[in-house]
C-alpha positions as CSV (number, residue, x, y, z in Angstrom):
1,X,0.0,0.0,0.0
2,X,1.1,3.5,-0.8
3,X,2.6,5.5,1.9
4,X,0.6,8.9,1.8
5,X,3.0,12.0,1.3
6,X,2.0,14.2,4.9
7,X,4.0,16.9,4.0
8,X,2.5,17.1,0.4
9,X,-1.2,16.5,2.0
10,X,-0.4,19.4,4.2
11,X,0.6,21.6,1.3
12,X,-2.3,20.9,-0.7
13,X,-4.4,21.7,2.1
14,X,-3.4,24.9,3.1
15,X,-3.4,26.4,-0.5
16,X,-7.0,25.4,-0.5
17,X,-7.4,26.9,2.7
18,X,-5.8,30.1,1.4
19,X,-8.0,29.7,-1.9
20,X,-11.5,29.4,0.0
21,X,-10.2,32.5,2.2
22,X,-9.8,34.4,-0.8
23,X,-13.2,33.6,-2.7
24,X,-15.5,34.4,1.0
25,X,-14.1,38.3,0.9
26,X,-17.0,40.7,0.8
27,X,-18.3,42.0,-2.8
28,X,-19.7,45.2,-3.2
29,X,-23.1,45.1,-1.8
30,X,-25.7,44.7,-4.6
31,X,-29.2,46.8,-4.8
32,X,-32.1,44.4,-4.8
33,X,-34.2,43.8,-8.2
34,X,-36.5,46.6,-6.9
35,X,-35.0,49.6,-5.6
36,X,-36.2,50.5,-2.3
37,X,-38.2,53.7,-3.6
38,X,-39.9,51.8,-6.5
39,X,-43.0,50.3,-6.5
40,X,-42.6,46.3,-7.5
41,X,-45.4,46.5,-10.2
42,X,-43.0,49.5,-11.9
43,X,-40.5,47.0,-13.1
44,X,-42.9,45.0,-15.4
45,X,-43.0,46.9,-18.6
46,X,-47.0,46.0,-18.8
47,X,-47.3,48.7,-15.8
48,X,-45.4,51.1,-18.7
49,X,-47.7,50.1,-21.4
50,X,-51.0,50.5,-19.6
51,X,-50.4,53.8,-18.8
52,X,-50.2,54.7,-23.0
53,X,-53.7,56.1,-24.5
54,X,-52.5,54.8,-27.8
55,X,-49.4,53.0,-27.5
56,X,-49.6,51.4,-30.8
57,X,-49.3,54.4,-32.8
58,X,-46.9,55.2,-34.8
59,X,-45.1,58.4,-34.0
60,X,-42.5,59.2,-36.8
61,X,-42.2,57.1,-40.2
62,X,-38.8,55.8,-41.3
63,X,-38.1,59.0,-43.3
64,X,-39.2,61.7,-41.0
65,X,-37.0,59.7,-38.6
66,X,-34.1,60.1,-41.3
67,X,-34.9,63.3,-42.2
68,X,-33.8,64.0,-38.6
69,X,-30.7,62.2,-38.7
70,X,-29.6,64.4,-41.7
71,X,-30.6,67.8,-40.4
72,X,-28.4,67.1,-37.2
73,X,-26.1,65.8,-39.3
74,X,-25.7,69.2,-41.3
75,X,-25.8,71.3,-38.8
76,X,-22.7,69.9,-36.7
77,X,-21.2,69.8,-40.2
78,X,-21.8,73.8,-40.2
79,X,-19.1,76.2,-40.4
80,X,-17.0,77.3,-38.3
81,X,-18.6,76.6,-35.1
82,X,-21.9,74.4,-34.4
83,X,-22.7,75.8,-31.1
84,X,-22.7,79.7,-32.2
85,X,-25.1,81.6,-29.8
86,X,-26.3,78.7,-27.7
87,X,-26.5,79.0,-23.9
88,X,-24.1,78.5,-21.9
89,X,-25.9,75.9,-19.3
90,X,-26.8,74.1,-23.0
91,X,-23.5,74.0,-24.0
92,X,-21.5,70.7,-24.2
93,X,-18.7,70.3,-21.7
94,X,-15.7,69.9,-23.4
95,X,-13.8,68.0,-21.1
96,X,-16.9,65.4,-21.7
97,X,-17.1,65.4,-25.6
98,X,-13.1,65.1,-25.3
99,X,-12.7,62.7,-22.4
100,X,-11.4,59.7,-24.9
101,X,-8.8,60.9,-27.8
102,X,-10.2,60.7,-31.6
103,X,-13.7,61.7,-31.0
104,X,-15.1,64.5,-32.6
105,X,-18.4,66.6,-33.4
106,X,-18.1,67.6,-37.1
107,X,-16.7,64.1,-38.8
108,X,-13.3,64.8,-40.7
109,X,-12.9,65.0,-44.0
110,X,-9.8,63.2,-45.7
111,X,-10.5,62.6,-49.1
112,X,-8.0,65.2,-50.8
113,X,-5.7,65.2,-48.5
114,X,-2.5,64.8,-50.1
115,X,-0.7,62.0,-48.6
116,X,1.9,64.1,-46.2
117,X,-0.9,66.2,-45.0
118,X,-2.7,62.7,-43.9
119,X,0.1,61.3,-42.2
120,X,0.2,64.5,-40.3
121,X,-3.6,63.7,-39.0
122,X,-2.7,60.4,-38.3
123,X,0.5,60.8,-36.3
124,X,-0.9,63.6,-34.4
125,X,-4.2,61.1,-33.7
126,X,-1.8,58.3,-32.5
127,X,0.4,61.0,-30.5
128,X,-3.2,61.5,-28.8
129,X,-3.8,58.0,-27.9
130,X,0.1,57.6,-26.6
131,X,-0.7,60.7,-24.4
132,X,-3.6,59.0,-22.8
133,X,-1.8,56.1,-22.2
134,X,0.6,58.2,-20.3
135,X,-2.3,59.6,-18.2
136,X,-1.3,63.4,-20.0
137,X,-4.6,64.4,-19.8
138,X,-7.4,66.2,-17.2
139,X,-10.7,64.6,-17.2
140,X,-10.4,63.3,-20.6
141,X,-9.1,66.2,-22.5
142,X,-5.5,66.0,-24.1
143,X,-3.1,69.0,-24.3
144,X,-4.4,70.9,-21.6
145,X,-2.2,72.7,-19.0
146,X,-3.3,71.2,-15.6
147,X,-2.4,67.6,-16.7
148,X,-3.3,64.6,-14.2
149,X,-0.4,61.9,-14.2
150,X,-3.1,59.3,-14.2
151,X,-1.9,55.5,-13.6
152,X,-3.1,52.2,-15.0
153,X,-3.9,48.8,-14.3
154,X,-4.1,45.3,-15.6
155,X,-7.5,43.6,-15.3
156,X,-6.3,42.1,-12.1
157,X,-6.1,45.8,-10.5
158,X,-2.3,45.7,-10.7
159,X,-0.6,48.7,-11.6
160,X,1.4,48.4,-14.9
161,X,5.3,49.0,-14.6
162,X,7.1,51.0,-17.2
163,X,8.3,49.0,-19.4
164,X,4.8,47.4,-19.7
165,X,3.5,51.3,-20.6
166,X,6.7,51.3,-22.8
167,X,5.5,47.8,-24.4
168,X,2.1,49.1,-25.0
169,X,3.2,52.6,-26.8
170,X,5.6,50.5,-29.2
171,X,2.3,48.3,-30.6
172,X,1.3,51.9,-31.7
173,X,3.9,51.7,-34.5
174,X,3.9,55.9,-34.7
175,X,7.5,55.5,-36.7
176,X,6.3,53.6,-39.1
177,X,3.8,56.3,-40.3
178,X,5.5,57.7,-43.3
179,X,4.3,60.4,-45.4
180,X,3.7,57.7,-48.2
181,X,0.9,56.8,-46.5
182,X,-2.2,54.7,-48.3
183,X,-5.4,54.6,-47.0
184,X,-7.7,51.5,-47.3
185,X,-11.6,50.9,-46.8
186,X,-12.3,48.0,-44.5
187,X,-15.8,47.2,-43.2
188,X,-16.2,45.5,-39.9
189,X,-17.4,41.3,-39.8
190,X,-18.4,41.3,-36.0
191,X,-19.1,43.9,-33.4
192,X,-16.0,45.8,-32.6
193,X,-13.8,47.5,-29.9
194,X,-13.0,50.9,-31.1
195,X,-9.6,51.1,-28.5
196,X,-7.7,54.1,-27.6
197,X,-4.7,51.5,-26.1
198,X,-4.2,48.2,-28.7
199,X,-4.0,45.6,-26.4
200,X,-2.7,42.1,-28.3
201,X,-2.8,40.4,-24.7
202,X,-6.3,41.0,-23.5
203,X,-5.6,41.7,-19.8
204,X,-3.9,44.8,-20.5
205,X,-7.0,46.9,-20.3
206,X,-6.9,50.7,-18.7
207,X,-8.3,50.8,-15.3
208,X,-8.0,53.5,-13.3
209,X,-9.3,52.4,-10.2
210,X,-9.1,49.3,-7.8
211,X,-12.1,49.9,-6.8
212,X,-15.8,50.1,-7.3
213,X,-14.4,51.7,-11.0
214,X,-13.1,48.6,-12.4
215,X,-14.0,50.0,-15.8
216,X,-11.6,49.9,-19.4
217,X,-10.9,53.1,-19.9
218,X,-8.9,51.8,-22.9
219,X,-12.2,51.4,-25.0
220,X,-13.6,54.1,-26.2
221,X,-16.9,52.8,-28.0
222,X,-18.3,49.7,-30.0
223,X,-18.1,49.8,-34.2
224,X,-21.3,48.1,-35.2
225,X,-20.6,44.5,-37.7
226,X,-21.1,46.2,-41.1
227,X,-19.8,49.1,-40.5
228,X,-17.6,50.8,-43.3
229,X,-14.3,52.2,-41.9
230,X,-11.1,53.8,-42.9
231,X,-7.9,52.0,-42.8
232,X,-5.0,54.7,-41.8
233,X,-2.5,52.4,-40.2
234,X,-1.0,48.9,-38.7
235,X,0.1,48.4,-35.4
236,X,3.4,46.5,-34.9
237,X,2.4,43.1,-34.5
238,X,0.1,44.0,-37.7
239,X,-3.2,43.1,-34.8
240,X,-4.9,46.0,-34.4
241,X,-5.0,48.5,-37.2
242,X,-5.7,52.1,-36.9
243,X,-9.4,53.9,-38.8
244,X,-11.5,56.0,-39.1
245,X,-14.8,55.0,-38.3
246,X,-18.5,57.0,-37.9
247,X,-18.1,57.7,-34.6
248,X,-13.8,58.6,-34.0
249,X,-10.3,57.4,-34.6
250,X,-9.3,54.0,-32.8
251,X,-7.5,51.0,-32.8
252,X,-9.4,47.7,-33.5
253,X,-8.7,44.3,-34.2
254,X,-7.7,43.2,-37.3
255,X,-9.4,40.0,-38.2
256,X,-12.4,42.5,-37.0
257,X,-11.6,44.3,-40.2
258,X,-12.2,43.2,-43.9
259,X,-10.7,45.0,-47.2
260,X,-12.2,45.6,-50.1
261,X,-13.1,49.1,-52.5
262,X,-14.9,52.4,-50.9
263,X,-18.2,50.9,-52.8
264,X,-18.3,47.7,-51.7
265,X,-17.8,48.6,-48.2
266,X,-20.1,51.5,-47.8
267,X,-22.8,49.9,-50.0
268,X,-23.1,46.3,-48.3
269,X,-25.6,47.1,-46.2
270,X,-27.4,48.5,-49.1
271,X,-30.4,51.3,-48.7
272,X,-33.4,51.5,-46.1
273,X,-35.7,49.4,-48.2
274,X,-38.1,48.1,-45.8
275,X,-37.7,44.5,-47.4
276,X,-34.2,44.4,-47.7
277,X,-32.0,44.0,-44.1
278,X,-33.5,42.9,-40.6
279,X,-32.3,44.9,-37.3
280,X,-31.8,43.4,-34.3
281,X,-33.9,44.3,-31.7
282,X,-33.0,41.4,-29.0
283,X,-30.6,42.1,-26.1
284,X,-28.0,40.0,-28.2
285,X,-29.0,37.5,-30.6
286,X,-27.1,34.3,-31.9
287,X,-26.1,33.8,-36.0
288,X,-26.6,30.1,-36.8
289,X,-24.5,28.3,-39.5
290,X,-27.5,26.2,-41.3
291,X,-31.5,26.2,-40.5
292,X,-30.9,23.5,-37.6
293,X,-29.4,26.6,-35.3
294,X,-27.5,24.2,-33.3
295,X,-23.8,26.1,-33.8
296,X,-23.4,29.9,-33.4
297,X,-21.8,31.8,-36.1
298,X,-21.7,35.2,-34.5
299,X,-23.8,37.7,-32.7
300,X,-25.8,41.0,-32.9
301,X,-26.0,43.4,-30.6
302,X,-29.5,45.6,-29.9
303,X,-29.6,48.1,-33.2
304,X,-27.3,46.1,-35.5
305,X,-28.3,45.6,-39.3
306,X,-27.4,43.2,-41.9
307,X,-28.8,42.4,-45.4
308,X,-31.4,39.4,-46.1
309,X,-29.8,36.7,-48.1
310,X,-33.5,36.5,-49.6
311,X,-36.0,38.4,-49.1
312,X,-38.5,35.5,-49.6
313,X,-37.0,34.0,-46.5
314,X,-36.4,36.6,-43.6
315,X,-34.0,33.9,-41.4
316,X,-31.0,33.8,-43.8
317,X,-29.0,37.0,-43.7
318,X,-25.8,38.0,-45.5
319,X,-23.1,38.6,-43.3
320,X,-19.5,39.8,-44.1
321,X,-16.6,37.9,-43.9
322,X,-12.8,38.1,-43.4
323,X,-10.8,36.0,-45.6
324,X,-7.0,34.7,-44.4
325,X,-5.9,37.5,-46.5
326,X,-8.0,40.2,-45.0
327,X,-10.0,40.6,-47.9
328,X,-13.8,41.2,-48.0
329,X,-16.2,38.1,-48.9
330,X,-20.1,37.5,-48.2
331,X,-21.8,34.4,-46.8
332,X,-25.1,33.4,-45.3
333,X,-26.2,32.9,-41.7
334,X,-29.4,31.7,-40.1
335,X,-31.8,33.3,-37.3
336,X,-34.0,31.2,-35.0
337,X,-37.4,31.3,-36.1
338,X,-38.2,33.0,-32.3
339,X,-35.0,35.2,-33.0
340,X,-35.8,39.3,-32.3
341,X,-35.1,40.5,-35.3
342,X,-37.8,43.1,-37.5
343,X,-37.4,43.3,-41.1
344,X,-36.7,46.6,-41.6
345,X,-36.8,49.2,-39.3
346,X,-39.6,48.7,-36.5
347,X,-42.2,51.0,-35.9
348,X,-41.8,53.5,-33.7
349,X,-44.1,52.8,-31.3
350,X,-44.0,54.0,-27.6
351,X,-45.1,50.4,-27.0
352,X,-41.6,49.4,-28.7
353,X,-40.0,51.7,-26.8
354,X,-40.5,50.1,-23.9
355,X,-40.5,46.7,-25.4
356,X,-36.6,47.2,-26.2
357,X,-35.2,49.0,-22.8
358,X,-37.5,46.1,-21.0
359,X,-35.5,43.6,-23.1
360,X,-31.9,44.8,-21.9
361,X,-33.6,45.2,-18.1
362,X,-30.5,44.2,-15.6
363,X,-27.8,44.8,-17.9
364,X,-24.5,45.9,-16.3
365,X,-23.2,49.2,-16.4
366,X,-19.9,49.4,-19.0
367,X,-19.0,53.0,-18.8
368,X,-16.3,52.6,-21.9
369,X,-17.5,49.0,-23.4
370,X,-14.6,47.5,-22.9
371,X,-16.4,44.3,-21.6
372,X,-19.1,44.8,-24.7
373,X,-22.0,46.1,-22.6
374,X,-23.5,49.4,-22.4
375,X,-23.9,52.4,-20.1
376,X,-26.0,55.2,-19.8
377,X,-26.3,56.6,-23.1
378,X,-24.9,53.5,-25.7
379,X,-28.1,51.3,-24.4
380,X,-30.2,54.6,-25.6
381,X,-28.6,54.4,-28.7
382,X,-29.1,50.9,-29.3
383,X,-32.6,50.7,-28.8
384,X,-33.1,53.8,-31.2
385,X,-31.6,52.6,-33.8
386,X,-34.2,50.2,-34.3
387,X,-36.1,52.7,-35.7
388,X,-33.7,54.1,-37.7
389,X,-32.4,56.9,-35.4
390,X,-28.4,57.9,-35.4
391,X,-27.6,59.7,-32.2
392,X,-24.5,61.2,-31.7
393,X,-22.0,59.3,-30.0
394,X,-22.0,61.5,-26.7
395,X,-25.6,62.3,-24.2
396,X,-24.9,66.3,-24.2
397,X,-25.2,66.0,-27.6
398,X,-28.6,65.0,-27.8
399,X,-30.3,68.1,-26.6
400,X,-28.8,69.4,-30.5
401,X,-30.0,66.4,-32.3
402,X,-33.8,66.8,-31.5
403,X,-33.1,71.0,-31.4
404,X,-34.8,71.3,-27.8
405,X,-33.2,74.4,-26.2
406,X,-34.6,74.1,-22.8
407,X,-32.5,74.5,-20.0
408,X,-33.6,73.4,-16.3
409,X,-31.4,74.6,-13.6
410,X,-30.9,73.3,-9.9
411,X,-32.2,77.6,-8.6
412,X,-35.4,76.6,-10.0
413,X,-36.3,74.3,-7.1
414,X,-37.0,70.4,-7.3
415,X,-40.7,70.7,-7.5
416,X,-40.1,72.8,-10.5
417,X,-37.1,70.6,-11.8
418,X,-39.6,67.9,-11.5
419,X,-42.5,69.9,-13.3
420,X,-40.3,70.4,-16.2
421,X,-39.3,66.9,-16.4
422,X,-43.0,66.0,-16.6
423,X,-44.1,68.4,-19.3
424,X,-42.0,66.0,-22.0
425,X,-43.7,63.1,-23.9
426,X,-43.3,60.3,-21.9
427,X,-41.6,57.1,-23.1
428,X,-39.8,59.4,-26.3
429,X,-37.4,62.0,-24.5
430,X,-34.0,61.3,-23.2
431,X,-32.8,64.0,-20.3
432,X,-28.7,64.5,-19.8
433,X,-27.7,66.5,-17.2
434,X,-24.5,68.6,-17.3
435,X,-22.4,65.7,-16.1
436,X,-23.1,64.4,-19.3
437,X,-25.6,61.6,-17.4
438,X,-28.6,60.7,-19.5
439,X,-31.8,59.2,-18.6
440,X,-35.4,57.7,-21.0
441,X,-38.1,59.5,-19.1
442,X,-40.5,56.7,-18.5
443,X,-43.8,59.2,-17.0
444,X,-44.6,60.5,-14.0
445,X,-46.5,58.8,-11.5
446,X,-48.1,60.4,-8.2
447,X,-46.4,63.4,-8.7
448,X,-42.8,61.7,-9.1
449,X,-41.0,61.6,-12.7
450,X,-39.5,57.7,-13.4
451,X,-36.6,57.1,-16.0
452,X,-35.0,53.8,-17.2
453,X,-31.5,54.4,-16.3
454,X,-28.2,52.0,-17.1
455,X,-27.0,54.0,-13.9
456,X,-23.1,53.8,-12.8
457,X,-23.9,54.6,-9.2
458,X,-25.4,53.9,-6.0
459,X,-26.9,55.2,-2.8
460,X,-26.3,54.9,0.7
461,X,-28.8,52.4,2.9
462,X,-30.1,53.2,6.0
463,X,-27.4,51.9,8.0
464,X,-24.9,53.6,6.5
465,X,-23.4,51.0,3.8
466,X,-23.0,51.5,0.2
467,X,-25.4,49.9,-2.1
468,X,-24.2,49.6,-5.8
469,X,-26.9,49.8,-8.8
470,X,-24.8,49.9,-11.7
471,X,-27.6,48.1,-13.9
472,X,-30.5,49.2,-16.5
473,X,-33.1,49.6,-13.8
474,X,-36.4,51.9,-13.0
475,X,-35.7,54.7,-10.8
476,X,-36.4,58.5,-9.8
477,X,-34.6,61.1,-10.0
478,X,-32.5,60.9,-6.8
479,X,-30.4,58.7,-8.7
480,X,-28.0,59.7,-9.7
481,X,-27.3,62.2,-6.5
482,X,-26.1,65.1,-8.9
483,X,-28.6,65.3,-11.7
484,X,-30.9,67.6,-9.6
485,X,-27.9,70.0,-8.9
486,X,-27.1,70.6,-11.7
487,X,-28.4,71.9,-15.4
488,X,-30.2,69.5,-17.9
489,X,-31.7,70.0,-21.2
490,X,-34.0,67.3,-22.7
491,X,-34.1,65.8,-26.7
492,X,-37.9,64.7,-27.3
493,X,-37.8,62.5,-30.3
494,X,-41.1,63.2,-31.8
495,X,-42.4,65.3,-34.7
C-alpha cells in the first residue's frame, strides 16, 4: 500500500485553505431587483404600457426619422462653429465630448488630403492616444495645461510598470507612419472594440481604479458589424489597425476588419428598403451556420443591421466575412425562427420603446464598453436605432439632435425641476444633465417623474453601507445624486 506524502497533503491543504479564504471576501453590496423607492409592479414593462392612451401608434415614419438624422447631421457639419449663440448651461462640456482621444463633433474630412498632410492627421491622432496612455490628460481632455499623471492597471487591478507602458506605446507603431501613406476601406465582420490603447494580450485593459471603478478606460466605444471604416495604419504586430470610423479614430482588431473598395464597403448594407435587411432588436441574438441553429456563427447586438440573403426568406442573412488575406467576402447565416429581429426598421411605437429597454432590463453598467455592454447613453442608442435613429456618440449632444433648447437649472427648485421633467412626452425624450448623465423619461407617477436608467452609481442604505446599482433599472430622479444640482436639457424625439 502506498505511503501517503504528509507533507505534500499538508501543502495541498493549506493552499485550499488560502483559496476558500480568498473567494469568501465581501463583494460590493448589490441593490435588490426593486429599488427601495420603487414600487414592485414599476419593473414590469405591462405597468409602462397601460399607462399609454395609444401605445400602438406610430409616431414618426422611417423618413421623417431620417430626415432627422440628416438635419443634425448638417448642422454639426456647419461652419465654423456648431454651437454659435447657444446658452451656456446648454453648451457641451468639453472636457466630456473630449474625455477619450479621436472623437469629434463635425466628422473629418480626408479625401483630398494629399498623402503628407494625412500622415500628419494620423501621427498627431496616435500622438493623442500615446498621451492618454501616459495619463497626460485632465478629465479626458489632451493638451491641456493642468495635466493629471493618471496611472493604470491590468484587469487584475495591478498597476502596470514602465516597461509594460513602454511595451504598449511601441504596438502603436507611430514610426512607421511615413508620409507615403495609403489609406484603405475596411468594413467591420463582427461587433467591434473601437480602443484608444491596442491591447494584443487581453488583460492589458486601462483601469483607473481598484475599486468600485473597475471600468476599461482603454475602450472608447463599440463599431457596429457592417460598419464601413477607414484604414490609416497597422500596429506592430500587424493586430490592431488604426481607422476612421463614424463615430472617432481608434484601434481595432484586425481579423475584425475586412478590405475591399470604398463601394463595396459602404454599399453592403445596401439602402433602407423596408424588405431588404433585418435589425436586431434582441438584447444580443445568436447567428446560426444552417437552419438547424445548433452552432453559433456570430452575434448581434441591440440596433445592429445586416442584409437578407433572400428576401423571400427573412432567417438567412448575409453577413461579411474576413478571408485569411484580409479581404472582404459574403456568406449566409441563419436566425432562429423566435430570434428578435424586425425586417426593416420597426415601428416607432412607444409600446416598442418600452419593449426594447425592458429587453436589456438588468444589464450591467460598461462606462467605456470595454467588456461589450453598455452604459447610460450606448443602451439609448441601441434601442433607437431600431427605428432608424443615429444619435451622436456622446448624451450632451442629444439636446442638438432633436433642437430642444430648454434649459432646467438646480435655482429653480425640485418641484419645479420635476415639473419640467414632466411636461416632456413620456416614453420618447431622453434627459442629460450637465455631467453628461442621460436618462429615458418613462412618465410620472403620483407626482414623481421615473426614468429607465443604465446607472453607474449607488446610494447609501439606512445603515450607513453602500449599495451599488450599476444596472438598467427603474428609478427616480434621486439617482443619480447630482442630476438635480445641476443643469439638464431634454431631446424629445417626436415630430
Amino acid at each position: 500500500m502506498r505511503k501517503p506524502n504528509t507533507l505534500k497533503s499538508v501543502l495541498v491543504i493549506t493552499a485550499l485553505i488560502a483559496c476558500a479564504t480568498v473567494a469568501t471576501a465581501d463583494f460590493y453590496k448589490r441593490a435588490p431587483d426593486v429599488l427601495p423607492w420603487v414600487k414592485p409592479e414599476m419593473m414590469k414593462k405591462e405597468f409602462w404600457i397601460f399607462r399609454m392612451p395609444t401605445p400602438d401608434k406610430v409616431l414618426m415614419t422611417v423618413n421623417e426619422i431620417q430626415a432627422m438624422n440628416t438635419d443634425y447631421e448638417r448642422r454639426m457639419m456647419a461652419a465654423p462653429n456648431p454651437f454659435a449663440g447657444v446658452d451656456p448651461d446648454r453648451m457641451p462640456v468639453q472636457a466630456d465630448l473630449d474625455r477619450w482621444p479621436g472623437r469629434f463633433v463635425t466628422p473629418p474630412v480626408l479625401n483630398g488630403l494629399d498623402k503628407k498632410r494625412l500622415a500628419a492627421v494620423v501621427r498627431a491622432e496616435i500622438s493623442h492616444d500615446i498621451d492618454f496612455l501616459r495619463g497626460k490628460y485632465l478629465k479626458g481632455v489632451i493638451g491641456q495645461e493642468n495635466v493629471v499623471n493618471q496611472t493604470f492597471g491590468n484587469i487584475l487591478g495591478i498597476q502596470y510598470a514602465d516597461w509594460e507602458i513602454d511595451q504598449l506605446e511601441d504596438e502603436m507603431a507611430l514610426d512607421r507612419v511615413t508620409d507615403d501613406i495609403t489609406p484603405e476601406y475596411g468594413i467591420t465582420v463582427c461587433d467591434a472594440q473601437l480602443r484608444t490603447v491596442p491591447n494584443i494580450k487581453m488583460e492589458r485593459v486601462g483601469i483607473f481604479d481598484a475599486g468600485t471603478a473597475r471600468w476599461d478606460v482603454w475602450n472608447a466605444n463599440i463599431v457596429r458589424i457592417g460598419t464601413p471604416v477607414t484604414m490609416l495604419a497597422a500596429s506592430r504586430s500587424g493586430g490592431y489597425v488604426f481607422v476612421l470610423a463614424p463615430d472617432g479614430y481608434g484601434w481595432i482588431r484586425s481579423e475584425s476588419v475586412a478590405i475591399d473598395s470604398r463601394g463595396r464597403t459602404e454599399g453592403f448594407l445596401g439602402g433602407l428598403a423596408d424588405d431588404g435587411f433585418i435589425v436586431c432588436t434582441g438584447d444580443m441574438v445568436p447567428l446560426y451556420s444552417d437552419k438547424r441553429c445548433l452552432y453559433t456563427s456570430g452575434w448581434l447586438r441591440m440596433g445592429d443591421r445586416l442584409p437578407l440573403a433572400d428576401p423571400s426568406n427573412p432567417r438567412i442573412v448575409k453577413i461579411p466575412v474576413r478571408l485569411t488575406d484580409g479581404r472582404l467576402d459574403t456568406s449566409t447565416a441563419w436566425l432562429a425562427p423566435d430570434a428578435a429581429v424586425s425586417v426593416g426598421y420597426l415601428p416607432y411605437t412607444k409600446r416598442n420603446v418600452v419593449e426594447l429597454g425592458f429587453r436589456m432590463m438588468g444589464n450591467p453598467y460598461d462606462w467605456s464598453g470595454g467588456f461589450m455592454g453598455r452604459n447610460h447613453e450606448t443602451w439609448i442608442r441601441d434601442a433607437f436605432a431600431c427605428f432608424g435613429f443615429r444619435l451622436p456618440y456622446h448624451a450632451e449632444l442629444f439636446t442638438f439632435f432633436a433642437g430642444n433648447d430648454r434649459v432646467v437649472r438646480p435655482e429653480e427648485g425640485t418641484k419645479a425641476q420635476k415639473a419640467a421633467i414632466s411636461a416632456n412626452e413620456s416614453f420618447v425624450t431622453i434627459q442629460t444633465c450637465g455631467g453628461g448623465h442621460c436618462q429615458l423619461y418613462l412618465d410620472t407617477v403620483d407626482g414623481e417623474p421615473y426614468v429607465l436608467d443604465t446607472t453607474g452609481y449607488g446610494y447609501t442604505a439606512d445603515d450607513g453601507s453602500q449599495i451599488e446599482i450599476r444596472r438598467l433599472t427603474v428609478c427616480d430622479m434621486r439617482i443619480p445624486q447630482y442630476f438635480l444640482k445641476t443643469t439638464f436639457t431634454f431631446c424629445e424625439l417626436s415630430k
